[in-house]
N, C-alpha and C positions, 0 to 999 in steps of 0.2 A: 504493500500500500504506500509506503515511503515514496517509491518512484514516482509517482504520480503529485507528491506535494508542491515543486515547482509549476504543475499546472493548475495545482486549485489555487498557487496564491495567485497568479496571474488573473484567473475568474474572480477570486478578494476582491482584487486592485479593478478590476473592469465595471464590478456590481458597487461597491463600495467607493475607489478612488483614496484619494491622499485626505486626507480630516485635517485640518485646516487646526493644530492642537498645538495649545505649551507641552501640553505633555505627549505629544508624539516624539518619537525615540529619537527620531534624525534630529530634532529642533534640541533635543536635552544633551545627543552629544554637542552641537554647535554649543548650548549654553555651559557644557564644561571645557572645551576650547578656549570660549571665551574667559575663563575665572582663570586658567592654567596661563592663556596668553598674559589677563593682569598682573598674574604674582608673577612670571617669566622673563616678558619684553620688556628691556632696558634700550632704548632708543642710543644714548649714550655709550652706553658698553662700547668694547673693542670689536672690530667685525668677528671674530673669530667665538669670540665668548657669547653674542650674540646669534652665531649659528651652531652652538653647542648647546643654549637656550633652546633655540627653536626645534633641534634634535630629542631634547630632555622631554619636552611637550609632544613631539609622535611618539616617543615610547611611551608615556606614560597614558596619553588616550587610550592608544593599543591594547595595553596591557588592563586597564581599567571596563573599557568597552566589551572584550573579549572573554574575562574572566565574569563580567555581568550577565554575559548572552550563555556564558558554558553551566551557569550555576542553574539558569532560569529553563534551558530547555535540561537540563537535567531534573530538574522539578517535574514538568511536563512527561517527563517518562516514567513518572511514578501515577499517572494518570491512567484511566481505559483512554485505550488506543486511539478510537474514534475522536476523544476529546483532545488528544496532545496533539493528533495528526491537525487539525482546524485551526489550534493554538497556533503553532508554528506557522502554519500557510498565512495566519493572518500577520505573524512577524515577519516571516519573509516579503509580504508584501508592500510593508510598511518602505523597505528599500528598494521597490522597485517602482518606476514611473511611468508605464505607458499609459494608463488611463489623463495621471496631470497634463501628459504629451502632448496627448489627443486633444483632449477638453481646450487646450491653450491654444493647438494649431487651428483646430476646427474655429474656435471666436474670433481671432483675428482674421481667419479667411472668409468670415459670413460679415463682419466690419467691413474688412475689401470690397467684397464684392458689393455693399449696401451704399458704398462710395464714402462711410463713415470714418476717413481721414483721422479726425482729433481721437475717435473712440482709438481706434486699429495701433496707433502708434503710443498711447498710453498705455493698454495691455502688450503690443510687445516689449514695454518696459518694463515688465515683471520679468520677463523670461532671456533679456540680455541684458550685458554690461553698457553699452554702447549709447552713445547720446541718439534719440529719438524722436524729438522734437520737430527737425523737417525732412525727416524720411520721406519719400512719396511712397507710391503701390509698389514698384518695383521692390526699391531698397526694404520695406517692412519683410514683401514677400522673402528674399533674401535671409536676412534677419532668423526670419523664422527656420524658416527650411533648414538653415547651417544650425539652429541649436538641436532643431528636430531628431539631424541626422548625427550631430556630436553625443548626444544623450542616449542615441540609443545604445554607444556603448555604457557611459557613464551610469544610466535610471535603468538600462536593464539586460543586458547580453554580460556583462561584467560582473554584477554582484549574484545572476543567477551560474555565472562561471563556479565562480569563490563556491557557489553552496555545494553546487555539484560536486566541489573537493574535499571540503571542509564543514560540510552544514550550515545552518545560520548564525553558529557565532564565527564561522570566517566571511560567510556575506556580509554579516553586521560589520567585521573589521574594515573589510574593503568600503562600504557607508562613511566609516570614519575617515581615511585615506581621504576619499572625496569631499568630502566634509572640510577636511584641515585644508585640503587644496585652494576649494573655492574660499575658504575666510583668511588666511595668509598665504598663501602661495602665489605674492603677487611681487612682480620686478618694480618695485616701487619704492621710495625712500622709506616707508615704514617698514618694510618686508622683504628688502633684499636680499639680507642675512639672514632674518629671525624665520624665514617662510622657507628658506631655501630646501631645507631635508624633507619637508614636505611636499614641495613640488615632487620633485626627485624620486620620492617613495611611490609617489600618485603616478608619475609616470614609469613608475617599473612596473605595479600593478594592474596599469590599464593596458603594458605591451601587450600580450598575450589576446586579449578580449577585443582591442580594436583592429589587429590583425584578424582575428575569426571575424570580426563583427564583419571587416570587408571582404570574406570572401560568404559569407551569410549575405549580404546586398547582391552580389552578383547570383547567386540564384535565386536570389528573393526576384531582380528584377526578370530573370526567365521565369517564372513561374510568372507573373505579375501581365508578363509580355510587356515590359521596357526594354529598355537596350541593355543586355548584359552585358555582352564586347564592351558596348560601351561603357560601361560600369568598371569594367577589368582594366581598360587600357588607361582611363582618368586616374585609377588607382597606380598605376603602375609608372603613370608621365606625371601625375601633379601631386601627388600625397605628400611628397619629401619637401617640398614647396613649403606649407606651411611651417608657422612659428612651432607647434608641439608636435612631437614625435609620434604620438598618436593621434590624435583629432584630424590631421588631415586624412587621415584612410577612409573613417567611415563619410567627410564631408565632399572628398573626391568620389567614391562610390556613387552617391546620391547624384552629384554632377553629370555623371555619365550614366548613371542609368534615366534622369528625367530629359538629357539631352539641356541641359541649361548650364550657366557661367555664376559660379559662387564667389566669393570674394571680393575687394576692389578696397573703395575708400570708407574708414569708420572716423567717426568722432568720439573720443573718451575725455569729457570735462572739457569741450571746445580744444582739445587736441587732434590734430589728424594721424589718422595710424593706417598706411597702406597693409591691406592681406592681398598676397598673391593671390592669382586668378585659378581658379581649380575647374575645368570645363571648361568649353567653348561653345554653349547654345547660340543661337542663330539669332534668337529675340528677345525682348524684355520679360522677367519673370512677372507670372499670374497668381491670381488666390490658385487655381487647381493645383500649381506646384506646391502647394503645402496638403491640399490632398492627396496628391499622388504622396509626397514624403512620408507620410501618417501610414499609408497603405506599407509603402515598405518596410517600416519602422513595425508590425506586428506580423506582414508576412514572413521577416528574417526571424523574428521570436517565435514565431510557430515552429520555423524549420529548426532552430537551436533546439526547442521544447523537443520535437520528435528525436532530432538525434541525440539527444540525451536519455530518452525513455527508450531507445533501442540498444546503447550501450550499455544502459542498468539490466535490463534483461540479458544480454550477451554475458557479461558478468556474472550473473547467477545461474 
């Protein structure tokens, strides 16, 4: 019955969704992040002492997170079966995000297409870093679609990796990972040093997942009937292109399997920051390219789901 848990949390996450909670689990690691970064981060420190700081702070989440999840589903197996197996789907689901994906992609593309401008580019500020303000249709569509298809390793091909090895207190770990990334893992005078073993961690964990994750797109897009080729050959000409060693595989994927051009010019705090071009579509991006990305982003988690529940059975 175990085998089958990463598909009941996915049905959790699809009937249910992300809870909007202080006390959801992802929000309570960020808030001990947060107390570890105040007693930790010394802005003054030497660089050095400051990135043994910000070292001190991943192990100690880690270690913290990890030994919380091993105690809690250890409980859970002192349970009838039927109740620990429900327990857990609903933890594992807590770190995964295809429903918030969807739910996000899908209202910015129904704003697009409604001609709702001020709406569209205020909810795609929930979901990037990037100044928003006079994005047109294109640029939002863009926006989108690139977090769409970054996240699907990040909210769900990656932490349901980790379970597959490790259960849900190594999903959860890897939640953390992500976690420390996105609140210091930033090249910035506050975070250069203090964030750095963070990033670094985040991107050893996510090699693995966004490598699968692209070659999961390129059959997602054959089944899908997009371009696979095309999907393979963006990965293989522009992935390296981008700033993170991971993130450009799954958003070069998307590129070439919708036939569209990702990247170009962003604004962070009225700064300009060029991203290499990933793709070479023909024409301006639409709301349907954030449908089409949605599509991809569950038909690559199907086919992870199957081939995962083939290899547990192959093993037994």
């Amino acid at each position: 019955m175990k085998e089958f848990l990463p598909i009941a949390a996915v049905v959790v996450d699809c009937i249910i969704g992300d809870p909007r909670s202080s006390c959801h689990p992802v929000v309570m690691i960020g808030k001990l992040i947060a107390v570890l970064e105040q007693k930790l981060l010394c802005p003054r420190a030497a660089q050095a002492l400051q990135i043994m700081a910000g070292g001190l702070l991943v192990v100690l989440v880690l270690i913290i997170v990890y030994s919380i999840l091993w105690y809690v589903v250890g409980f859970f197996a002192t349970l009838p079966s039927a109740v620990a197996f429900w327990l857990e789907a609903c933890l594992l689901a807590f770190v995964i995000t295809p429903n918030s994906l969807a739910k996000a992609g899908r209202e910015i593309g129904e704003y697009l297409s409604a001609g709702n401008l001020s709406e569209a580019r205020y909810k795609v500020g929930w979901i990037v870093g990037r100044d928003t303000d006079k994005l047109n249709v294109a640029e939002i569509t863009r926006a989108t679609v690139e977090t769409i298809a970054e996240n699907i390793v990040d909210g769900i091909i990656a932490p349901l990796f980790y379970y597959f090895i490790g259960g849900v207190p190594l999903a959860f770990l890897y939640r953390a990972v992500n976690t420390m990334d996105s609140m210091i893992g930033y090249r910035n005078d506050k975070y250069l040093y203090f964030g750095r073993i963070a990033a670094r961690v985040d991107d050893m964990f996510n090699y693995i997942p966004a490598r699968l994750t692209g070659v999961l797109l390129v059959f997602a897009s054959w089944i899908l009937n997009y371009d696979a080729a095309g999907a393979a050959k963006t990965v293989l000409r522009d992935a390296h292109r981008h700033p993170s060693p991971n993130s450009g595989i799954p958003e070069a994927a998307t590129a070439g399997a919708l036939g569209i051009r990702l990247g170009g010019l962003n604004y962070y705090g009225g700064v300009a920051s060029f991203r290499a071009y990933m793709g070479n579509g023909p024409g301006p991006l639409r709301p349907m390219h954030i449908t089409r990305s949605i599509n991809l982003m569950y038909a690559s988690t199907l086919i992870f789901l199957g081939l995962c529940l083939v290899l547990q059975f192959i093993k037994q």
